[in-house]
C-alpha positions in Angstrom: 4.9 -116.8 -181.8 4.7 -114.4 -178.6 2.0 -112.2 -178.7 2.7 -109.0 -180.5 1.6 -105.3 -178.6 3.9 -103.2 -181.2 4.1 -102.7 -184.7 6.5 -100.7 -186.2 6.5 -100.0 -189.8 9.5 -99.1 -192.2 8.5 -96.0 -193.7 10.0 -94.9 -197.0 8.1 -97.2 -200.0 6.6 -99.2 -197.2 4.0 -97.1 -196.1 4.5 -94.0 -198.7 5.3 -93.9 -202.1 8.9 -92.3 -202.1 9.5 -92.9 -205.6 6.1 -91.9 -207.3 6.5 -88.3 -204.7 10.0 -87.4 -205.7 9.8 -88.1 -209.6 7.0 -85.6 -209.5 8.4 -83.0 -207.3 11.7 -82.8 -209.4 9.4 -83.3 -212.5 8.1 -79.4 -211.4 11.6 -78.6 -210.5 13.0 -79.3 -213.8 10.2 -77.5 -215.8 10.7 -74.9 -213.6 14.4 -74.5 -214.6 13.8 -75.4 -218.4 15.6 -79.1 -218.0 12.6 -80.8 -219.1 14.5 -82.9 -221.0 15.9 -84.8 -217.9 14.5 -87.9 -217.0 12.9 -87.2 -213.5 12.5 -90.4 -212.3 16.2 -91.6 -213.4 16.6 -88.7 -211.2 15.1 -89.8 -208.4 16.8 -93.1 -208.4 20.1 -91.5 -208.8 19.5 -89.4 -205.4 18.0 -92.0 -203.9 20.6 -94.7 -204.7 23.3 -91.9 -203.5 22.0 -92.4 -200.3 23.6 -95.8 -199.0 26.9 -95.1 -199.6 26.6 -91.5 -197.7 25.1 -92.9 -194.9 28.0 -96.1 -194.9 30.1 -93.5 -193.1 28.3 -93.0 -190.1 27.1 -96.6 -189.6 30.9 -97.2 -189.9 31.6 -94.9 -187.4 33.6 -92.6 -189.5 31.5 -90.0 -189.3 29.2 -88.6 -186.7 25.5 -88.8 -187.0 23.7 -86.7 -188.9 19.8 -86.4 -190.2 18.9 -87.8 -193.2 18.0 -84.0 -194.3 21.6 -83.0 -194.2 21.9 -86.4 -196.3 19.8 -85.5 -199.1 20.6 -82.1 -199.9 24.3 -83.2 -199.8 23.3 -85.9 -202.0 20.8 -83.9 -204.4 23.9 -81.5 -205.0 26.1 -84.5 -206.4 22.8 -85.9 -208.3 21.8 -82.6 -210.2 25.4 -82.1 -210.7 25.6 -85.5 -212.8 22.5 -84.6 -214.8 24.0 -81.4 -216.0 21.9 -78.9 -213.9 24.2 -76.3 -212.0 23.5 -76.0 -208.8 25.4 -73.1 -208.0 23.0 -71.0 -210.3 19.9 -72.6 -208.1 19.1 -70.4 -205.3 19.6 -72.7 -201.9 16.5 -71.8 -200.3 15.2 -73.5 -203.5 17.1 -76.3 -203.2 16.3 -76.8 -199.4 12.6 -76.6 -200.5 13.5 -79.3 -203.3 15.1 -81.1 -200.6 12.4 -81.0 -198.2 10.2 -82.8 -200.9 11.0 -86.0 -198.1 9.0 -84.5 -195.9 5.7 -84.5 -198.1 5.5 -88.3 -199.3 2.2 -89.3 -200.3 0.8 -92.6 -199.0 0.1 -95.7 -200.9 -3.9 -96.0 -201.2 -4.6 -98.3 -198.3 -1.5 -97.0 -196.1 -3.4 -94.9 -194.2 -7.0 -97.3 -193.9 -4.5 -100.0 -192.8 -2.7 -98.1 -190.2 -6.1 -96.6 -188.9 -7.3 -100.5 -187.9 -4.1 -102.1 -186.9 -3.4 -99.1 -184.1 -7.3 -100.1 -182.7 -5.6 -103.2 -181.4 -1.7 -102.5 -181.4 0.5 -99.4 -181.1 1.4 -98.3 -184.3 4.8 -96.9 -185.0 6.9 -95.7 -187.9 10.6 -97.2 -187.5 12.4 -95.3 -190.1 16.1 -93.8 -191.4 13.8 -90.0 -191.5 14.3 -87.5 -188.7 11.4 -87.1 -186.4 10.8 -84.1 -187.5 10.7 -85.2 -191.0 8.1 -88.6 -189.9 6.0 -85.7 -188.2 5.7 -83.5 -190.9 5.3 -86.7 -193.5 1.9 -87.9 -191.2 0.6 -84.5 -190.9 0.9 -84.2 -194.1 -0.8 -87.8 -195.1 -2.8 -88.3 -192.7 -0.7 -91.0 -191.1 -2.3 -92.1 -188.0 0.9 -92.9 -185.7 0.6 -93.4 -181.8 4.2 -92.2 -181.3 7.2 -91.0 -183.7 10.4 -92.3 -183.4 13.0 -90.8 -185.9 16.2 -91.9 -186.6 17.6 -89.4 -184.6 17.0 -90.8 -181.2 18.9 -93.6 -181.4 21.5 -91.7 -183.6 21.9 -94.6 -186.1 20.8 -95.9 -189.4 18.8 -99.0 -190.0 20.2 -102.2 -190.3 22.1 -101.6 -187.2 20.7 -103.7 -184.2 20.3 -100.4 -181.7 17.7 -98.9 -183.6 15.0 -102.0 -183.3 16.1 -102.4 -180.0 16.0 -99.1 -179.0 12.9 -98.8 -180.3 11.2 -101.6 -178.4 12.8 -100.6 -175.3 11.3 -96.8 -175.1 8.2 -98.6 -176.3 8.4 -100.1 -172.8 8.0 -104.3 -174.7 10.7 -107.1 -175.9 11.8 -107.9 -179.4 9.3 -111.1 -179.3 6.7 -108.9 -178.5 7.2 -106.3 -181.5 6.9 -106.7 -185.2 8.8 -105.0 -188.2 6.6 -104.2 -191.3 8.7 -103.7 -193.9 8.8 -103.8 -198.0 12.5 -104.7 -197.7 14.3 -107.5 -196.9 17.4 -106.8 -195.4 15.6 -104.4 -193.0 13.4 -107.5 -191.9 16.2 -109.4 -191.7 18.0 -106.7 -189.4 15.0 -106.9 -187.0 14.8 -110.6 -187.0 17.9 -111.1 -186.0 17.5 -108.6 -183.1 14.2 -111.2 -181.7 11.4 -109.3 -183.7 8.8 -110.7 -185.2 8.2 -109.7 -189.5 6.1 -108.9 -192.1 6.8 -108.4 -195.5 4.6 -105.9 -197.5 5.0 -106.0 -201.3 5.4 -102.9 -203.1 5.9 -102.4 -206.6 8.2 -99.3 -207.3 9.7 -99.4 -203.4 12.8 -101.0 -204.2 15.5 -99.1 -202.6 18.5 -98.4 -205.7 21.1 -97.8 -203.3 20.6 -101.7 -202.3 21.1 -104.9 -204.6 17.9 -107.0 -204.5 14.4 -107.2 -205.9 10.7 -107.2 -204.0 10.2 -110.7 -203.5 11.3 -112.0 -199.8 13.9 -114.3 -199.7 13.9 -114.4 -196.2 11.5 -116.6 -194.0 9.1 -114.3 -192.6 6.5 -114.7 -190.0 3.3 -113.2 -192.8 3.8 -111.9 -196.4 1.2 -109.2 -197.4 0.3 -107.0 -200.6 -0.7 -104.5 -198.8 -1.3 -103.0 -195.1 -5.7 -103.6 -194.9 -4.2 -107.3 -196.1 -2.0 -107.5 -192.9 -4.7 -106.0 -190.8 -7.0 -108.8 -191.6 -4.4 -111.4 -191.2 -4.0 -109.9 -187.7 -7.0 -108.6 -186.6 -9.4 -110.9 -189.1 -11.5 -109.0 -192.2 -13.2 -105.1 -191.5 -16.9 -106.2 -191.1 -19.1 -105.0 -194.4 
């Protein structure tokens, strides 16, 4: 393998836990609006697996790019809406606020040791479907120690499509062979693979995206298979001395 300089990391259930964050925000939501009997994490699956099919569009160039904000809330509408809750009676500034629940992920335990030693030796990047703004206020937020942010609206596309890796490693200033995807999915590993980058599968139970058919177990052939991102750090960089 060529020597890697970049790492760039999937984001959403990779390195934060999208799925344990949004059932509990919409968990307070619902209480909030006495709809406690709805299942919040059904909930969450159901906006999350609305997401695919909205974004189809503009990967299909039907439609022109827009953040993955402007995604959700149009998606959370059509996902309260088929849970009974009426959205027309919710305020909108408390539905944005609902909405911006994306920018607030929490990490997954060893998210944020792991990033902290792999960026001593590499430059550590998230390469995510999230708007910049959105990453930025997600690391503030948990601590994320990234060396750069590059959101999904400076390329202007959605992951898999082949510009976003490559643009990536091109305003990293470093080749394809010389950057690595870490990634709890495999048809975004795939994606990058097939653009020259080098992979790593991180398992993550509860990261599977609904909008896409498939479990967490690779399938694909993968250049290191981790449970988590200290593992991968001592696979690259050897163990954290005691």
């Amino acid at each position: 393998m060529s020597r890697i300089d970049i790492l760039l990391f999937d984001v959403l259930g990779t390195v934060v836990d999208w799925r344990g964050s949004i059932t509990a925000e919409l968990s307070a939501f619902l209480h909030r609006h006495g709809a406690q009997t709805v299942d919040a994490a059904a909930l969450a699956d159901d906006w999350v697996g609305r997401y695919d099919p909205a974004v189809d569009a503009i990967r299909a160039g039907r439609r022109d790019f827009v953040s993955l904000d402007v995604l959700n809330l149009e998606t959370l509408h059509k996902s309260l809406t088929a849970f009974g809750i009426a959205t027309e009676a919710i305020p909108p500034s408390e539905l944005e606020t609902l909405n911006a629940a994306w920018h607030r992920l929490a990490p997954w335990p060893d998210s944020v040791e792991g990033l902290t030693r792999l960026k001593s030796q590499f430059v550590v990047a998230p390469l995510s479907d999230g708007g910049t703004r959105m990453l930025v206020n997600m690391a503030k937020h948990s601590g994320l120690p990234w060396d750069v942010v590059l959101g999904a609206d400076i390329p202007q596309a959605y992951k898999p499509m082949p510009e976003v890796y490559l643009r990536a490693c091109a305003l990293l200033g470093t080749t394809p062979c010389n950057a690595m995807l870490v990634a709890a999915h495999d048809y975004d590993l795939s994606a990058a693979q097939a653009c020259g980058l080098q992979t790593a599968f991180v398992s993550r139970e509860g990261a599977a995206d609904p909008s896409k058919m498939g479990d967490l177990k690779p399938t694909g052939q993968w250049d290191y298979e981790v449970g988590s991102l200290t593992a991968l750090a001592d696979r690259l960089m050897g163990p954290a001395p005691a």
